[in-house]
MARBA-3410 file (N, C-alpha, C, O; in Angstrom, 1 decimal):
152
115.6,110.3,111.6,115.5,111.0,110.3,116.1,112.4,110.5,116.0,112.9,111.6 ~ 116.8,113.1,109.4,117.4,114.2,109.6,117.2,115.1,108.3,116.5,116.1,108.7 ~ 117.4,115.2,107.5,116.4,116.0,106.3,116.1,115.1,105.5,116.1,113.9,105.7 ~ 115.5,115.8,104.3,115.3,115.3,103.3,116.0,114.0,102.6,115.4,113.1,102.0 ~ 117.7,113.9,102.7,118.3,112.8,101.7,118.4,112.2,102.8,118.0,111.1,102.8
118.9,112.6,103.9,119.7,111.5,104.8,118.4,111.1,105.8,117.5,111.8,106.3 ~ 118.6,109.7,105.7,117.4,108.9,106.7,118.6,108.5,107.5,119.8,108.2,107.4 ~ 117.7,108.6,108.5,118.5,107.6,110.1,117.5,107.1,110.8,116.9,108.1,111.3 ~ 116.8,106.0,110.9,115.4,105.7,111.3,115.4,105.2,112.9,114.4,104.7,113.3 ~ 116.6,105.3,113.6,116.9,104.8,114.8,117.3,105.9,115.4,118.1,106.7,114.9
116.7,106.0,116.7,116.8,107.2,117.5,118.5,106.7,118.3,118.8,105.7,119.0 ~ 119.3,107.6,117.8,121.0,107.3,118.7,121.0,108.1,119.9,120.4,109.2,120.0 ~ 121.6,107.5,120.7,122.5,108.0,121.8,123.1,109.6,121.4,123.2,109.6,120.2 ~ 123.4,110.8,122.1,124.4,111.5,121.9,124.7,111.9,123.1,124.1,111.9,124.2 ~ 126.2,112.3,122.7,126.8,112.8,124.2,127.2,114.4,123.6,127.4,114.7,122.4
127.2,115.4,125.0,127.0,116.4,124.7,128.1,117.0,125.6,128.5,116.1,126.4 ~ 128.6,117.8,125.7,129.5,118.8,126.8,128.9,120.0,127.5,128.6,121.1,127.1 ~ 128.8,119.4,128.9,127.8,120.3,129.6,128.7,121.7,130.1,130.0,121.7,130.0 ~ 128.3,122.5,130.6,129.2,123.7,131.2,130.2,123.4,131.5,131.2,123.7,130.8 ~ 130.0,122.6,132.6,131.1,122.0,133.5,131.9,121.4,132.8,132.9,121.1,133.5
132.1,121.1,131.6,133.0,119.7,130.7,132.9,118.8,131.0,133.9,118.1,131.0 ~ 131.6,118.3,131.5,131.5,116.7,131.7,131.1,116.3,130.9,130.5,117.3,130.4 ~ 130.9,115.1,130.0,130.1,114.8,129.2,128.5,114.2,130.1,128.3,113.5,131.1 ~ 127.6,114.9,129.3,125.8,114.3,129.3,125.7,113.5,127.8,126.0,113.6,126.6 ~ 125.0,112.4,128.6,124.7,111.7,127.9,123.2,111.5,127.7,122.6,111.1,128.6
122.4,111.8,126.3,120.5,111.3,126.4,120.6,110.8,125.3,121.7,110.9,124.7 ~ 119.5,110.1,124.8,118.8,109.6,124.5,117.4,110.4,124.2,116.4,110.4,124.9 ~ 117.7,111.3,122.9,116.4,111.4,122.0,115.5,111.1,121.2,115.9,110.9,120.0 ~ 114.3,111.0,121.5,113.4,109.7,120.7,112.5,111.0,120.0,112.4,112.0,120.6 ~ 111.9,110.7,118.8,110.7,111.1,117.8,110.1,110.3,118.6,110.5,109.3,119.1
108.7,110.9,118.8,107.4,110.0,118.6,107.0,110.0,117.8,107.2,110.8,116.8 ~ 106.0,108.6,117.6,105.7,108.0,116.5,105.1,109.3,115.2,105.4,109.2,114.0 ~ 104.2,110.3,115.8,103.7,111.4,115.2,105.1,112.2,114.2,104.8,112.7,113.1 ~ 106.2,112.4,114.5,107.3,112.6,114.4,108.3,111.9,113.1,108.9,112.4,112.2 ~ 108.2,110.7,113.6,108.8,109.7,112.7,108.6,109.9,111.5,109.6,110.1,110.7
106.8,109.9,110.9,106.3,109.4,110.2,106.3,110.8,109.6,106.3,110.7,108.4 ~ 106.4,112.3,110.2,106.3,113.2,109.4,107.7,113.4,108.6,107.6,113.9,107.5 ~ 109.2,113.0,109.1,110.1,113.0,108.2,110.3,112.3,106.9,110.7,112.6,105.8 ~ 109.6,111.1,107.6,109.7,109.8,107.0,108.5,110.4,105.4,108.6,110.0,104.2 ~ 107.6,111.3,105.9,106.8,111.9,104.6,107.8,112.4,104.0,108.0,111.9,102.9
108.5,113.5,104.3,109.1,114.9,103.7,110.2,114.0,103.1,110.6,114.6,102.1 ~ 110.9,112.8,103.2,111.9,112.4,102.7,111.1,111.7,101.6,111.5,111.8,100.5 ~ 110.2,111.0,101.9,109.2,110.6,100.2,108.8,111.4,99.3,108.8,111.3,98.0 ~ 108.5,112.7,100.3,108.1,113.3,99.4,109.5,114.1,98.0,109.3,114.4,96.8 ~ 110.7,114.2,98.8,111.6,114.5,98.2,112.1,113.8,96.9,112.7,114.3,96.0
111.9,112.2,97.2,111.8,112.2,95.6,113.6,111.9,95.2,114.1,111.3,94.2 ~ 114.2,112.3,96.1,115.5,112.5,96.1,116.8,111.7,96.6,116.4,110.7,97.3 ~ 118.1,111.7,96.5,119.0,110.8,97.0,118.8,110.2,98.6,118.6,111.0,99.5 ~ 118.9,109.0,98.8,118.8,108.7,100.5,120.3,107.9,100.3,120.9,107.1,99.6 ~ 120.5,109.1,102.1,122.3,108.4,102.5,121.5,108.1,103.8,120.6,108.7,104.4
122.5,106.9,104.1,121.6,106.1,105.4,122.9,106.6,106.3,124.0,106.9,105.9 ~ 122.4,106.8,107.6,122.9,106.5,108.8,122.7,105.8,109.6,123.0,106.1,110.7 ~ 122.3,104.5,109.3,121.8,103.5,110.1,122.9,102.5,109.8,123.7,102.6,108.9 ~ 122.8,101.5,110.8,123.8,100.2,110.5,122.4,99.2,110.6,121.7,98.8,111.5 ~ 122.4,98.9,108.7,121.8,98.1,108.3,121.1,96.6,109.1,120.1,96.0,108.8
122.3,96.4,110.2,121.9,94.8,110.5,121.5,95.3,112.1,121.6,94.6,113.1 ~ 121.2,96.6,112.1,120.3,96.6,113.9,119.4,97.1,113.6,118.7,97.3,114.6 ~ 118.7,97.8,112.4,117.6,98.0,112.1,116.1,96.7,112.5,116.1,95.4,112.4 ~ 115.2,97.4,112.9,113.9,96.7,113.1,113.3,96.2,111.6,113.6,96.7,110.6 ~ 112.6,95.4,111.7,112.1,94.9,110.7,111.3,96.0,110.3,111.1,96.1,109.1
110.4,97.3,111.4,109.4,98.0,110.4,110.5,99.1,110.2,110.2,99.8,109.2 ~ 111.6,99.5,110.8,112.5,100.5,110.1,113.0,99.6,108.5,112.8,100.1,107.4 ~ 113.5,98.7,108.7,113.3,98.3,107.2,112.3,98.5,105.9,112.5,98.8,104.7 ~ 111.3,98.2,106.5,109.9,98.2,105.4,110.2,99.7,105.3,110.9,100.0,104.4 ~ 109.7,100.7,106.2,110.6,102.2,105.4,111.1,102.4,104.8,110.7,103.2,104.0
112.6,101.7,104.6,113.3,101.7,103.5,113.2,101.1,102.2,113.8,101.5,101.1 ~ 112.3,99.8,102.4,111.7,99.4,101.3,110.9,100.6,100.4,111.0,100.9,99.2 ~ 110.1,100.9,101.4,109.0,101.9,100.9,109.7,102.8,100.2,109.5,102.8,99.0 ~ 110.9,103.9,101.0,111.0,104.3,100.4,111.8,104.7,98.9,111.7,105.7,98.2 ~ 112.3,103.8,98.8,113.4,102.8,97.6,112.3,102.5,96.4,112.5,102.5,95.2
110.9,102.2,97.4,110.2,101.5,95.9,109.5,103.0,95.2,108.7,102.9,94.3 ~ 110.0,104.4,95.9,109.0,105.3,94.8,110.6,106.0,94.3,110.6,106.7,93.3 ~ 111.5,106.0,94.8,112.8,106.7,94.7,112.8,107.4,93.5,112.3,106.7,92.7 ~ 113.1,108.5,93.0,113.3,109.4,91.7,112.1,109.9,91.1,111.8,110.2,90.0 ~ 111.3,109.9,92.7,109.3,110.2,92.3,108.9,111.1,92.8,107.9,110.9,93.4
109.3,112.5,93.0,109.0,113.7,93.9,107.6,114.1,93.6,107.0,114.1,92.5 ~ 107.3,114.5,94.8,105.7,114.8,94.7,105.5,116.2,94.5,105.9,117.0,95.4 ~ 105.0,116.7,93.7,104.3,118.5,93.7,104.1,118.7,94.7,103.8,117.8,95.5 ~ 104.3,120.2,95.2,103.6,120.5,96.5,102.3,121.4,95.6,102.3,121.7,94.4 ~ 101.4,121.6,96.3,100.1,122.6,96.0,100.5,123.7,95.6,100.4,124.1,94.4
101.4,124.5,96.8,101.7,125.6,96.9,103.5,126.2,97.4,104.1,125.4,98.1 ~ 104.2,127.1,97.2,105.3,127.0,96.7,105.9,127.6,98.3,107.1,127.5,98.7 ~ 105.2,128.0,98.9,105.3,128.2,100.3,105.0,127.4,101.8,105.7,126.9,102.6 ~ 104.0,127.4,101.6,103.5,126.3,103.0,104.0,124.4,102.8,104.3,123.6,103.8 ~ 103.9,124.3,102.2,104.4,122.5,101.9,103.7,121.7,102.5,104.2,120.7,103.0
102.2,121.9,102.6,101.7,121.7,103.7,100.9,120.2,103.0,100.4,119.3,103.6 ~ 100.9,120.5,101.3,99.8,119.5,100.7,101.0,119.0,99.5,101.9,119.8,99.2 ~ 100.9,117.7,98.9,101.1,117.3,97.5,101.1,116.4,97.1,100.9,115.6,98.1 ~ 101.2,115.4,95.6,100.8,114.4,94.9,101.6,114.3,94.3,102.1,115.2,93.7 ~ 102.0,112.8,94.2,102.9,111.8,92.8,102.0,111.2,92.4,101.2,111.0,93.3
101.7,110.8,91.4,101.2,110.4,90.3,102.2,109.3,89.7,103.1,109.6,88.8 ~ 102.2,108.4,90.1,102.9,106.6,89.6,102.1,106.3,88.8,101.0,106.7,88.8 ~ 102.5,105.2,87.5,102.2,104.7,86.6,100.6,103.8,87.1,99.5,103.7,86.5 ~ 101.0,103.6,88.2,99.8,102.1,88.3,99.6,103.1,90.0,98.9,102.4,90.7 ~ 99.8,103.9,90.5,98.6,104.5,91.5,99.2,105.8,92.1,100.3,106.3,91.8
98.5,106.4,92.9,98.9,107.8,93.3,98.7,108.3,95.1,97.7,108.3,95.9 ~ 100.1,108.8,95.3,100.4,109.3,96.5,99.9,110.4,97.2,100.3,111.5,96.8 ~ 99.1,110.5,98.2,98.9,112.4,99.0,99.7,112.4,99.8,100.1,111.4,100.4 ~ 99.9,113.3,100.0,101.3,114.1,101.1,100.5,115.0,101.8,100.2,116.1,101.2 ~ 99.9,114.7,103.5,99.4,115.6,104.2,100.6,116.0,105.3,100.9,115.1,106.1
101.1,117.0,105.4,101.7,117.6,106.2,101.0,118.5,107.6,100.0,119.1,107.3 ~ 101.5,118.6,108.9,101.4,119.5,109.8,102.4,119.8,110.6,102.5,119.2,111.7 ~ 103.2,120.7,110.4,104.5,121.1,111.0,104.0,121.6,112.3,104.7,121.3,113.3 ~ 102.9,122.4,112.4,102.8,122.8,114.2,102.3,122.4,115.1,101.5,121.5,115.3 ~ 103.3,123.4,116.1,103.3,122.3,117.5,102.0,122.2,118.4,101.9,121.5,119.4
101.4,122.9,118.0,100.0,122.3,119.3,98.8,121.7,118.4,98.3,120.6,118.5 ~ 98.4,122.8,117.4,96.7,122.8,116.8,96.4,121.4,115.5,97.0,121.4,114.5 ~ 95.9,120.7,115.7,95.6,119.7,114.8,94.9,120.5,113.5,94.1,121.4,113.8 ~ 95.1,120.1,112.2,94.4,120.2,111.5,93.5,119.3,110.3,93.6,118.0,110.5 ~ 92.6,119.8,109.2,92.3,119.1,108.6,92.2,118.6,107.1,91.1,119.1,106.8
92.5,118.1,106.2,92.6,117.7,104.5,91.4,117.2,104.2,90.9,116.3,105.0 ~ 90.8,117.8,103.0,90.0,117.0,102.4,90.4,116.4,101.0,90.2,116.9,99.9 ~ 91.1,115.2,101.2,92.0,114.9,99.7,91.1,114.9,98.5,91.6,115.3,97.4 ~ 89.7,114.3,98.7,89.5,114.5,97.3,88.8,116.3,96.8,88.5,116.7,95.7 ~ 88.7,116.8,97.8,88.2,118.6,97.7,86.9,118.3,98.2,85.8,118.8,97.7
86.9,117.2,99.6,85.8,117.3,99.8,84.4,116.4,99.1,83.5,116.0,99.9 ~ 84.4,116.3,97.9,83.5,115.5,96.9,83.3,114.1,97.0,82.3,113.4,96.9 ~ 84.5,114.0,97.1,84.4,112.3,97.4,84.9,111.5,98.1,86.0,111.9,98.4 ~ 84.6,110.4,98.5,85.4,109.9,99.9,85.6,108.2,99.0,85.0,107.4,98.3 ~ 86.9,108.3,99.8,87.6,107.4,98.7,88.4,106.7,99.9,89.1,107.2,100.8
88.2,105.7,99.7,89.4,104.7,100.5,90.9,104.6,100.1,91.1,104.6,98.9 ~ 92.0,104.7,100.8,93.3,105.0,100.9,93.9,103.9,101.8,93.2,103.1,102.3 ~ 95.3,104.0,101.8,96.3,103.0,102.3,97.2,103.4,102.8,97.9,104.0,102.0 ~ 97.6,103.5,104.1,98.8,104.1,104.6,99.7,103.8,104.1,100.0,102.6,104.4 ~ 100.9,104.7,102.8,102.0,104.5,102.8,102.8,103.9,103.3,103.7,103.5,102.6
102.8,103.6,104.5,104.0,103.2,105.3,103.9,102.4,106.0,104.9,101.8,106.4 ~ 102.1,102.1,106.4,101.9,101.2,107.7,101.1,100.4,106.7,100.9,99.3,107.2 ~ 100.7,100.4,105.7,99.4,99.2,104.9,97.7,99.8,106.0,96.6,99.4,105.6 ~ 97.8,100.3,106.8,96.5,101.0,107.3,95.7,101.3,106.5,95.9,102.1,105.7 ~ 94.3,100.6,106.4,93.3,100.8,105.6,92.6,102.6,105.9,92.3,102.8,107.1
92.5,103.3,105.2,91.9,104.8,105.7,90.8,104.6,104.7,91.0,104.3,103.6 ~ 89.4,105.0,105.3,88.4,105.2,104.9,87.8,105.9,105.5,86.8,105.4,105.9 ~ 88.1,107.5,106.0,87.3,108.7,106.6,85.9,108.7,106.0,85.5,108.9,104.9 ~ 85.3,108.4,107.0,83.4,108.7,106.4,83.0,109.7,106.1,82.0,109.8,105.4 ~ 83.8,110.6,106.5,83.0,112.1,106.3,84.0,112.7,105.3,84.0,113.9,105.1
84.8,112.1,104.9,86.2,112.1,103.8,86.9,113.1,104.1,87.1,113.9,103.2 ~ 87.4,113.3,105.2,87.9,114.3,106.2,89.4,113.3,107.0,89.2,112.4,107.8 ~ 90.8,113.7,106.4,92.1,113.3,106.6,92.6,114.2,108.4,93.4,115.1,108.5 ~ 92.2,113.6,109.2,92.8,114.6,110.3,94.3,114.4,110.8,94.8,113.3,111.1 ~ 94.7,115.2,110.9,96.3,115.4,111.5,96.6,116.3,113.0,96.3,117.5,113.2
97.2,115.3,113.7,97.7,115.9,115.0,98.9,116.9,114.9,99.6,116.9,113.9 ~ 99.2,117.7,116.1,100.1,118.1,116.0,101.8,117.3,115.4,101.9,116.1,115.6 ~ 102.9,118.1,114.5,103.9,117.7,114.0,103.9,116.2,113.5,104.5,115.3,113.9 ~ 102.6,116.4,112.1,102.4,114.7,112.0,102.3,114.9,110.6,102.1,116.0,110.0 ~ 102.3,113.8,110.1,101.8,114.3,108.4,101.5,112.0,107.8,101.8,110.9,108.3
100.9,112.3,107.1,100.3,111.0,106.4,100.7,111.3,104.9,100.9,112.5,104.6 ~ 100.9,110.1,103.7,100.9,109.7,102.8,100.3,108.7,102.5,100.4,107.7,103.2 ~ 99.7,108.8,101.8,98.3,107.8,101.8,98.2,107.4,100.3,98.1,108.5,99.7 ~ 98.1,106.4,99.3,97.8,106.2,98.4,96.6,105.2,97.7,96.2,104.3,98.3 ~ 96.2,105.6,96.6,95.2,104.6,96.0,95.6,104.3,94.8,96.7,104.7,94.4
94.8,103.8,94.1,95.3,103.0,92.9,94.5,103.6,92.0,93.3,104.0,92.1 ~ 95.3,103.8,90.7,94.9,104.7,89.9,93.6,104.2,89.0,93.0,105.0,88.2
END
């Protein structure tokens, strides 16, 4: 994943030019925590997706991503607040999206989606993950973020 429009859901190869002018070659991977937070910010955008992927080496769950996110396409979610980007909601005809974000790198934090009041069963956007926090408390690891929806 690379910003907002452009998805690439496969970690590539790059070769780099070291001092010396040799070429280095790695192999940089997202972790799964990682993935899923671009894979939010590009839902949440709401906005054009240019693929960089070659369609026929994709994984079957890098696909379902692109299902996913094809099936909210031209649906941008509010953010809370016009600075942190840290919270927001789409509102779909037939059910509704939360957008929990955490950009930093060590400290976990925590959402209360419904303000705390009520605890409400949710669906992982992405994975079908049943979420039902008991204490209705959404926790997030470092550089991780969830999308979670219910039905309206």
């Amino acid at each position: 994943l690379i910003d907002p429009d452009g998805v690439v859901l496969r970690n590539l190869d790059s070769e780099s030019i070291a001092g010396d002018g040799s070429k280095v070659r790695s192999e940089e991977t997202l972790g799964e925590n990682e993935f899923y937070f671009h894979a939010a910010a590009i839902a949440a955008s709401g906005g054009i997706l240019l693929s960089g992927d070659v369609f026929s080496e994709m994984t079957e769950k890098e696909l379902n991503i692109w299902r996913k996110l094809l099936s909210i396409y031209g649906h941008g979610a509010e953010f809370d607040d016009d600075w942190n980007l840290l919270s927001a909601e789409c509102r779909l005809p037939d059910r509704t999206l939360k957008y929990f974000f955490n950009p930093d790198d060590e400290s976990s934090v925590e959402y209360y989606p419904g303000g705390g009041r009520e605890k409400r069963s949710y669906v992982d956007f992405f994975t079908g993950e049943k979420i039902c926090p008991a204490d209705g408390v959404i926790r997030l690891g470092a550089r991780s973020a969830r999308v979670l929806e219910y039905r309206n």
